[in-house]
Every structure is written in C-alpha cells, then in structure tokens.
GUGUGU-630924 format. One record per residue: residue number from 1; x, y, z of N, C-alpha, C, O, CB in turn. Coordinates in Angstrom, 2 decimals. Glycine has a CB too. Layout:
# GUGUGU-630924
[NUM [X Y Z] [X Y Z] [X Y Z] [X Y Z] [X Y Z]]
...
***
This chain:
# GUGUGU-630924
[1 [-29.31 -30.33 68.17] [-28.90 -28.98 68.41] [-28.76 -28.74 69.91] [-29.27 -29.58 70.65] [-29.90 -27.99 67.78]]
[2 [-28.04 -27.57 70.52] [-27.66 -26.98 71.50] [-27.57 -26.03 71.56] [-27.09 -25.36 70.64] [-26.97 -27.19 71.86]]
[3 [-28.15 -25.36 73.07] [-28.17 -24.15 73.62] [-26.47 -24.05 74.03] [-25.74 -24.98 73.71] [-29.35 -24.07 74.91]]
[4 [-25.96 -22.89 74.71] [-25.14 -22.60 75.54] [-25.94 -21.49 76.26] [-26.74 -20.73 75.72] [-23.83 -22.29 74.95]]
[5 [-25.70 -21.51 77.22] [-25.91 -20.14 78.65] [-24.88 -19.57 79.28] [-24.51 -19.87 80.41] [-26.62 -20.61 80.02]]
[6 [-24.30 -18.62 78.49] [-23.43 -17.61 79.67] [-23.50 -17.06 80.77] [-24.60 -16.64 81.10] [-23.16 -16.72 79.42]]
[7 [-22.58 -16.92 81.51] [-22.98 -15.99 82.77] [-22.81 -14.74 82.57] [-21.70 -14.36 82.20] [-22.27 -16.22 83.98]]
[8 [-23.91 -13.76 82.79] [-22.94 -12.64 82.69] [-21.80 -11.97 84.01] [-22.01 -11.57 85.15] [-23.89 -11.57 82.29]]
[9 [-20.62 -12.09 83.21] [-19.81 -11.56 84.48] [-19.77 -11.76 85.44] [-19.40 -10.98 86.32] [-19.81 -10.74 84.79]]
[10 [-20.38 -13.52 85.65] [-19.98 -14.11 87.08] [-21.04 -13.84 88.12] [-21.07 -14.31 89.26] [-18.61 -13.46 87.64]]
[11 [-22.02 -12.91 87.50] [-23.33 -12.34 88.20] [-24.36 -13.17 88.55] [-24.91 -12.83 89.60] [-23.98 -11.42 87.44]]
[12 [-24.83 -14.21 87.98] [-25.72 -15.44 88.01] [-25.94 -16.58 88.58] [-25.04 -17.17 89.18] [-25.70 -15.82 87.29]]
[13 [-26.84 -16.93 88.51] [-26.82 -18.47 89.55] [-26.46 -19.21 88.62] [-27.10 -20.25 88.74] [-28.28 -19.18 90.32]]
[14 [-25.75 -19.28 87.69] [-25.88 -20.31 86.82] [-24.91 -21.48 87.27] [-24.86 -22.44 86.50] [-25.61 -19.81 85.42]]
[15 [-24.08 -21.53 88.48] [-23.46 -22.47 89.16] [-24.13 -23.45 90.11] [-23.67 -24.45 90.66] [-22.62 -21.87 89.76]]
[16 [-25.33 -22.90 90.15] [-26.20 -23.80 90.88] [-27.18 -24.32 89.98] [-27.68 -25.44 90.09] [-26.84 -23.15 92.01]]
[17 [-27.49 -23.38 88.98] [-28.00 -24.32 87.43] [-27.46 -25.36 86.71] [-28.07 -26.06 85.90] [-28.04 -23.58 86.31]]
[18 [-26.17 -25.48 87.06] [-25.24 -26.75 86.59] [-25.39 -27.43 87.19] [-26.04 -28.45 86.95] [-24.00 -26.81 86.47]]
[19 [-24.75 -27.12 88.40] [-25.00 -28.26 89.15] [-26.11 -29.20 88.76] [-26.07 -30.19 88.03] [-25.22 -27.86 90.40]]
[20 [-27.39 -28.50 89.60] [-28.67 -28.98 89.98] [-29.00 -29.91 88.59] [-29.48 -31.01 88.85] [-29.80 -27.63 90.35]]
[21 [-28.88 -29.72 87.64] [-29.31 -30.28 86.11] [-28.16 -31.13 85.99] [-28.25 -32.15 85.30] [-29.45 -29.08 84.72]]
[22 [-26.88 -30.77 86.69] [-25.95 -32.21 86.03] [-26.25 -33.61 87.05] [-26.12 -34.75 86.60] [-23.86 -31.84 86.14]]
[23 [-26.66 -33.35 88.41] [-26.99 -34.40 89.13] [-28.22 -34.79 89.32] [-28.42 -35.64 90.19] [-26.56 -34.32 90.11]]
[24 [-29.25 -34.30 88.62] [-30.95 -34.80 88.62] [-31.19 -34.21 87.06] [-31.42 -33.14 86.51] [-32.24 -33.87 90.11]]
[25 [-30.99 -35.65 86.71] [-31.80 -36.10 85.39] [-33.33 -36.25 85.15] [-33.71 -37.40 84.95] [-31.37 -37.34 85.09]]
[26 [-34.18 -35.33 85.16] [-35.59 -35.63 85.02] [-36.00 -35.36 83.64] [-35.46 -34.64 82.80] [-36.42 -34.85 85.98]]
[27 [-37.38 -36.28 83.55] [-37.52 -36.09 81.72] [-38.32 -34.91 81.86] [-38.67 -34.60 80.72] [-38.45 -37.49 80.60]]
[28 [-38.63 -34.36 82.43] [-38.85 -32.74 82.21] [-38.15 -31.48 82.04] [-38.58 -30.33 82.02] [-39.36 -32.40 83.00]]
[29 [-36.42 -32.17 81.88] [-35.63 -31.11 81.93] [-34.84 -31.48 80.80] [-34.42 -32.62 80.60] [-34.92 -30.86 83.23]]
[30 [-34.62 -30.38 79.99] [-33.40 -30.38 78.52] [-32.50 -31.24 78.93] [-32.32 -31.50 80.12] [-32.47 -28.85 78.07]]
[31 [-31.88 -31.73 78.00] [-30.77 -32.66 78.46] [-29.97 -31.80 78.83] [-29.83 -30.72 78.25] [-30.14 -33.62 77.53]]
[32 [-29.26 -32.20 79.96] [-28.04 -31.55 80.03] [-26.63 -31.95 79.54] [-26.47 -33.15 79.80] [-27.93 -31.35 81.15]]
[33 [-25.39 -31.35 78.85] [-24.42 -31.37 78.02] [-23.37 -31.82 79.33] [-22.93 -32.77 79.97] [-24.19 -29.89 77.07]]
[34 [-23.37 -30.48 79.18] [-21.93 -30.08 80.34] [-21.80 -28.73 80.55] [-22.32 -27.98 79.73] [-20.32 -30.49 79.80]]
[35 [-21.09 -28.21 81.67] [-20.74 -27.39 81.91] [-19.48 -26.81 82.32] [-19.01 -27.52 83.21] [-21.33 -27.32 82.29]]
[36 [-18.76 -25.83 82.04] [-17.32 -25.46 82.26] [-17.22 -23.87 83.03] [-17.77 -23.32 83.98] [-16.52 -25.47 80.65]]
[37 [-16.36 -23.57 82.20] [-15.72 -22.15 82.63] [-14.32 -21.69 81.45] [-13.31 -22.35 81.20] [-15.02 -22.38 84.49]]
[38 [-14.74 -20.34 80.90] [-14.10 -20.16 79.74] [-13.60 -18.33 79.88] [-14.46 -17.46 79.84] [-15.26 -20.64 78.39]]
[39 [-12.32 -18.05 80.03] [-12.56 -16.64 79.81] [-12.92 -15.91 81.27] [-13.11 -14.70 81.38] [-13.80 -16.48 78.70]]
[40 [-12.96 -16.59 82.04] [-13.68 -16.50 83.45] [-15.15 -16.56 84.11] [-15.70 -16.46 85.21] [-13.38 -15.48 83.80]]
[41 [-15.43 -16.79 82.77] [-17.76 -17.02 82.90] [-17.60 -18.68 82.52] [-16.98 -19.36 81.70] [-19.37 -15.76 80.91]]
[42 [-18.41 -18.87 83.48] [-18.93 -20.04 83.29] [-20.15 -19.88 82.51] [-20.86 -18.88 82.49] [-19.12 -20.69 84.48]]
[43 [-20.37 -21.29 81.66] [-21.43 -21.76 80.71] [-22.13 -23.02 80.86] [-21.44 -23.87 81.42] [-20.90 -21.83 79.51]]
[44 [-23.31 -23.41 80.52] [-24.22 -24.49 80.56] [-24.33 -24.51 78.96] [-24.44 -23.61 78.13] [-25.68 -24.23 81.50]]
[45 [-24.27 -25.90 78.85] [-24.69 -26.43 77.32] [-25.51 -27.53 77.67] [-25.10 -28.55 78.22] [-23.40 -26.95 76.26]]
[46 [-27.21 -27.20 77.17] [-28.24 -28.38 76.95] [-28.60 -28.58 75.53] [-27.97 -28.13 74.57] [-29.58 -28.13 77.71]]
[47 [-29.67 -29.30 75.50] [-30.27 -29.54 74.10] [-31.15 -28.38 74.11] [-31.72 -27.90 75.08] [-31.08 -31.02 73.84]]
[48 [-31.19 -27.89 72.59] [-32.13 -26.69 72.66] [-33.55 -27.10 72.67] [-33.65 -28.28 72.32] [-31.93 -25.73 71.49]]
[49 [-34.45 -26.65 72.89] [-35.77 -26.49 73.02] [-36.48 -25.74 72.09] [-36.50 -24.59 72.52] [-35.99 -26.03 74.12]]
[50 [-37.07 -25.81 71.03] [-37.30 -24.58 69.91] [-38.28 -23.86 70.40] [-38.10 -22.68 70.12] [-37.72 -24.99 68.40]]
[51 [-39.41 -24.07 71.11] [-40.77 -23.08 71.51] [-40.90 -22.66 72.16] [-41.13 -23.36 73.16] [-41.76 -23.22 71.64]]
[52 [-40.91 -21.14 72.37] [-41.69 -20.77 73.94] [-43.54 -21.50 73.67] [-44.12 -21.94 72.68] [-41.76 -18.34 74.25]]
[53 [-43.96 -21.29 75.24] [-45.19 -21.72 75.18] [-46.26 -20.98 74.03] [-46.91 -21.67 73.25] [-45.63 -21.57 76.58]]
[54 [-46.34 -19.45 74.05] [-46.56 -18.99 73.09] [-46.38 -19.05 71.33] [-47.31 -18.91 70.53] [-46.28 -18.37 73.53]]
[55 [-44.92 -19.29 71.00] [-44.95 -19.71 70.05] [-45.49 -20.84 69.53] [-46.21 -20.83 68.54] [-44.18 -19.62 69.91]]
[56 [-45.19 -21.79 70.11] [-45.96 -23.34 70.33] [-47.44 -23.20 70.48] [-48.04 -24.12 69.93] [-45.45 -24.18 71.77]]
[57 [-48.03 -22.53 70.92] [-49.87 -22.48 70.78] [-49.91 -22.08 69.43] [-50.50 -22.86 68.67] [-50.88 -21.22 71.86]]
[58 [-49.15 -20.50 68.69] [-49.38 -20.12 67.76] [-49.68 -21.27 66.21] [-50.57 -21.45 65.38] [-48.39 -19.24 67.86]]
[59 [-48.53 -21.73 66.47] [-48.58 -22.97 65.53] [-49.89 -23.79 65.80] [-50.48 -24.09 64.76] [-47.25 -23.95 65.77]]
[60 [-50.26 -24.06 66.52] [-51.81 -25.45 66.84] [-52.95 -24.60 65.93] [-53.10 -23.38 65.96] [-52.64 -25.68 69.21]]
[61 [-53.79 -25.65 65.04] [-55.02 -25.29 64.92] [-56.04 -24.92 65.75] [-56.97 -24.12 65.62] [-55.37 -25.95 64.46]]
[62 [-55.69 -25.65 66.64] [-57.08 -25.88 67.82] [-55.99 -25.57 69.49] [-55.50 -26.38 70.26] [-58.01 -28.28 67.70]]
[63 [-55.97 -24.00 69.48] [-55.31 -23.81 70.05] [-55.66 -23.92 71.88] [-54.79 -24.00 72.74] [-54.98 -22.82 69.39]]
[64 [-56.96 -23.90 72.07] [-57.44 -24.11 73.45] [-57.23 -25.22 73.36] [-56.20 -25.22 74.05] [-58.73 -23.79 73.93]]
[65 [-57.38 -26.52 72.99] [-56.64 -27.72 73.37] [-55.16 -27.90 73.70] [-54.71 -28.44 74.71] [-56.83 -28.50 72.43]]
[66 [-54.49 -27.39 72.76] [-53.03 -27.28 72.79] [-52.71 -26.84 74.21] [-51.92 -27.51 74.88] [-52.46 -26.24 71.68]]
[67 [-53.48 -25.39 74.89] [-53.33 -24.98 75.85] [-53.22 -25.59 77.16] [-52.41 -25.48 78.09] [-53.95 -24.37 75.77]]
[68 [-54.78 -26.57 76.88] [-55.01 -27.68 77.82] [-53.92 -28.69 78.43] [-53.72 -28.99 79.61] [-55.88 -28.45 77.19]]
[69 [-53.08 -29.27 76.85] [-52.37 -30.25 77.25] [-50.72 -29.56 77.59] [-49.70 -30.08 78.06] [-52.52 -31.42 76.06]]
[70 [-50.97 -28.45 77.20] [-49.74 -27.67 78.04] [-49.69 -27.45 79.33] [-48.80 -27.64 80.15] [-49.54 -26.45 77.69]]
[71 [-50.96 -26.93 79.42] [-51.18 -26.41 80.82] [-50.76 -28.04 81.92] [-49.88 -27.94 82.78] [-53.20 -25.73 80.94]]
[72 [-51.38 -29.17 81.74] [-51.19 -30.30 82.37] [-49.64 -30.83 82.57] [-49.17 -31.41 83.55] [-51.97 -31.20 81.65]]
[73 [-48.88 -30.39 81.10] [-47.21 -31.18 81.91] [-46.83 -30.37 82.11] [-45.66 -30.60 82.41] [-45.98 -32.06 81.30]]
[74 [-47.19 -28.62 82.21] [-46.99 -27.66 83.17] [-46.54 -27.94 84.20] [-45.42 -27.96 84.72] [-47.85 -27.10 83.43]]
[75 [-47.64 -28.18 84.50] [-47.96 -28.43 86.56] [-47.73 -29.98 86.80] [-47.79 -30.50 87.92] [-50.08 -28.06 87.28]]
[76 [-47.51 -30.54 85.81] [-46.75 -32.24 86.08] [-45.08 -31.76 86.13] [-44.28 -32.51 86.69] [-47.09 -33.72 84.35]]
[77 [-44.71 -30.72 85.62] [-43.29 -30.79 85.56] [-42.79 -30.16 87.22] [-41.72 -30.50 87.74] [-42.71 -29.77 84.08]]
[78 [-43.53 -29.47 87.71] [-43.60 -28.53 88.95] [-43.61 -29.50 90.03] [-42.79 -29.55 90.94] [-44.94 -27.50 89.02]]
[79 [-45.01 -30.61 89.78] [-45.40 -31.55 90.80] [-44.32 -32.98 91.03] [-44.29 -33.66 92.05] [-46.93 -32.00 90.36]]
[80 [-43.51 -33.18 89.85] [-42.48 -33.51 89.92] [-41.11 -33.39 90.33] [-40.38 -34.32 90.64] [-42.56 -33.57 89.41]]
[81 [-40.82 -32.16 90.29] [-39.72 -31.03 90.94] [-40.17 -30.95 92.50] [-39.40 -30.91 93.46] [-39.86 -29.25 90.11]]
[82 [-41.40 -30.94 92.54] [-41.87 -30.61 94.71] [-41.59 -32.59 95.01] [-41.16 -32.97 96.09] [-44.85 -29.79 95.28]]
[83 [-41.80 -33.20 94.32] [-41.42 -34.75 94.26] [-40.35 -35.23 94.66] [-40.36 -36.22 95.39] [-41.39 -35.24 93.15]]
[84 [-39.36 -34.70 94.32] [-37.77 -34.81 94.87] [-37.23 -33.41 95.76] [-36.07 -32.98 95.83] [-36.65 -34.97 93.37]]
[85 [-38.61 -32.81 96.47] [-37.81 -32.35 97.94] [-37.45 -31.02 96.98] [-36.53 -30.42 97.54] [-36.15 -33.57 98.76]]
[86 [-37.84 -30.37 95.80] [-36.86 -29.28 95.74] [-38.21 -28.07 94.76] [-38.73 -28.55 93.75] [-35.00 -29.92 94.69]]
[87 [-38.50 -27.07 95.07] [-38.82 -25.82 94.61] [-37.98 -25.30 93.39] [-36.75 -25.40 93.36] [-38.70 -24.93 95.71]]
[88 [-38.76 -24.72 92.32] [-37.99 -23.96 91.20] [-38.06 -22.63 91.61] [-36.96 -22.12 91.84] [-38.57 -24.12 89.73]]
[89 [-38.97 -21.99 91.76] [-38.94 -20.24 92.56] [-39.07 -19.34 91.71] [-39.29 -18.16 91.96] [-37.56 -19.69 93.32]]
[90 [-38.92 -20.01 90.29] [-39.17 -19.22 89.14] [-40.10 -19.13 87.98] [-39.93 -18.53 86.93] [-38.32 -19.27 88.69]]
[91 [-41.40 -20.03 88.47] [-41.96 -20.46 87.42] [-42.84 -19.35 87.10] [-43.64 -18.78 87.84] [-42.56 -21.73 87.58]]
[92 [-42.46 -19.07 85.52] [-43.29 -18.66 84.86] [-43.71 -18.53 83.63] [-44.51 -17.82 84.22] [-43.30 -18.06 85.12]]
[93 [-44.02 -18.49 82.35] [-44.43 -19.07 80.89] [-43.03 -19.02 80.60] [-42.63 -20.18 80.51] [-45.55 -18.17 79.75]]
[94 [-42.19 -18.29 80.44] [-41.08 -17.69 79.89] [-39.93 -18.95 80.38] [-38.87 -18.88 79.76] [-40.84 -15.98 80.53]]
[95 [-40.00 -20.05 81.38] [-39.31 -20.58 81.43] [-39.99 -22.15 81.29] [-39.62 -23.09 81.99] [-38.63 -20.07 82.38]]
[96 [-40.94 -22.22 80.37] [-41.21 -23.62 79.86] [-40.40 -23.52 78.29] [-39.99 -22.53 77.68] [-43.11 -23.98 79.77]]
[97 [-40.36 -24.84 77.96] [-40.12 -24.56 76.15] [-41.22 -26.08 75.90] [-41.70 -26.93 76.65] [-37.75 -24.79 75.29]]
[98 [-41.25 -25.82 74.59] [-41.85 -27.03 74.15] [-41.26 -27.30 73.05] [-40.73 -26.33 72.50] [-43.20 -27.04 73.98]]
[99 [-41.13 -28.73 72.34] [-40.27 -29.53 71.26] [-41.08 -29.77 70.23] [-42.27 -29.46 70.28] [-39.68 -30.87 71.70]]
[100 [-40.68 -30.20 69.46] [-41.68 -30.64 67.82] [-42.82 -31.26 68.25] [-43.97 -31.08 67.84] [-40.92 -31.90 66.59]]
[101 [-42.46 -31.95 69.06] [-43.59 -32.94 69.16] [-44.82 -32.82 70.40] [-45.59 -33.67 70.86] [-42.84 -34.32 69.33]]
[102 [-44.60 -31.14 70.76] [-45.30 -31.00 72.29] [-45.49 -31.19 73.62] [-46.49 -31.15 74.34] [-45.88 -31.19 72.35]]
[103 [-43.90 -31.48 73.85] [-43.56 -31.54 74.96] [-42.73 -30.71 75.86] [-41.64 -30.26 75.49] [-43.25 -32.38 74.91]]
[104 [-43.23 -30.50 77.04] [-42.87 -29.37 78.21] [-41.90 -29.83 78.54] [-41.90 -31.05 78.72] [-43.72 -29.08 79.43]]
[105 [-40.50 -28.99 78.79] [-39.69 -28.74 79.71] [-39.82 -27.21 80.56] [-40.13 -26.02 80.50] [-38.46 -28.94 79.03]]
[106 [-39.56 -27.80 81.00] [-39.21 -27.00 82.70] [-37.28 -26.57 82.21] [-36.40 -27.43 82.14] [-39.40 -28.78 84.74]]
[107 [-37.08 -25.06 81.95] [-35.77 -24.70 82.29] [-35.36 -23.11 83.18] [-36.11 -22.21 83.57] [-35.12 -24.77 80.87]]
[108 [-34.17 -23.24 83.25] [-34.08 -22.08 84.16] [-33.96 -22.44 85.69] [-34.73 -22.07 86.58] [-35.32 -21.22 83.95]]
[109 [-32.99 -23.13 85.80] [-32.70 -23.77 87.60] [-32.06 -23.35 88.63] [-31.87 -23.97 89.68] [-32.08 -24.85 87.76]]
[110 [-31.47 -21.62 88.15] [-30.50 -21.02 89.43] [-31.06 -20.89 90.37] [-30.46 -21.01 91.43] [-29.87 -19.79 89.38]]
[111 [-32.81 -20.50 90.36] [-33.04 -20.14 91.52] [-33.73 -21.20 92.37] [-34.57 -21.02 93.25] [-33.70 -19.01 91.44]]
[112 [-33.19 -22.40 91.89] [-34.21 -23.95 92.57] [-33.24 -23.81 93.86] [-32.12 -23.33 93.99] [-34.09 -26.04 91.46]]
[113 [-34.21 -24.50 94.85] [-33.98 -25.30 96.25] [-34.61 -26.31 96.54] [-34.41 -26.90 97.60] [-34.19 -24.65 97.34]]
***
C-alpha cells in the first residue's frame, strides 16, 4: 500500500520533502515512490505506515514495554538523521508511524536541514 501527500495550494514544503527522501534512503524512512506535479500541486507517494505511535501502544498487551522499545528507535531514528549532517525540526509523536511488525519511521521532512 501507499500514501500520497498533497500540497495544499503550493503552500508547503513538500518540495523539499521530495527531494530530501528521494536522495537519502534511510531505513528509518517510508519508502519513497516518487514524486510529481499534477493540476499545479505537487505530490509525494511513499509506502504507507498504518500506526500512529498511539495507536500502536493501544494494540500491545504490555504496553510500557512497547513504549520502551518505541521510545529507543525514536531517538535512533533522530540520532541517525543528526548522523548525516541534517536536523528534522519537527519532531514530534504525530510524525513517527509504526508497521505490523513495530517498527519506527521517522516522516514528515519539509522542515529538515
């Protein structure tokens, strides 16, 4: 499956979200598809991500663990990103997701440097 991300009305960083995700491949970041321009908005297409962090605890039995090992590729996905020279500027729960199998991505890259 796949996301798409519109711009609205040309208003967004999302040209520097393409970018940045089409030329640094890290396994902390959704795959990236491609990106165009349709109609006059540009769009990003990755692989979707099904969980916010929240939803993803909800599901765990033993949810302070779950937390634990979130919390860790959290700040591995961050300490990785300061790794290659570049800041996200945006981190906050709302822009992790997690996958079936409990793993963190890091999305949301307009406002990286």
């Amino acid at each position: 499956m796949v996301v798409a991300k519109l711009d609205p009305k040309g208003k967004s960083n999302i040209l520097n979200e393409c970018l940045f995700m089409r030329n640094n491949r890290l396994k902390f970041m959704p795959a990236y598809i491609m990106h165009d321009t349709a109609d006059g908005r540009r769009y990003l297409v990755t692989r979707y991500i099904p969980y916010s962090v929240e939803d993803w605890l909800k599901r765990q039995d033993n949810w302070l663990q779950a937390l634990s090992a979130l919390a860790r590729q959290m700040l591995e996905c961050i300490r990785q990103l300061h790794g290659i020279d570049h800041i996200h500027r945006d981190v906050k729960p709302d822009n992790f997701r997690v996958d079936d199998q409990g793993k963190v991505f890091l999305i949301d890259y307009g406002l990286v440097k």
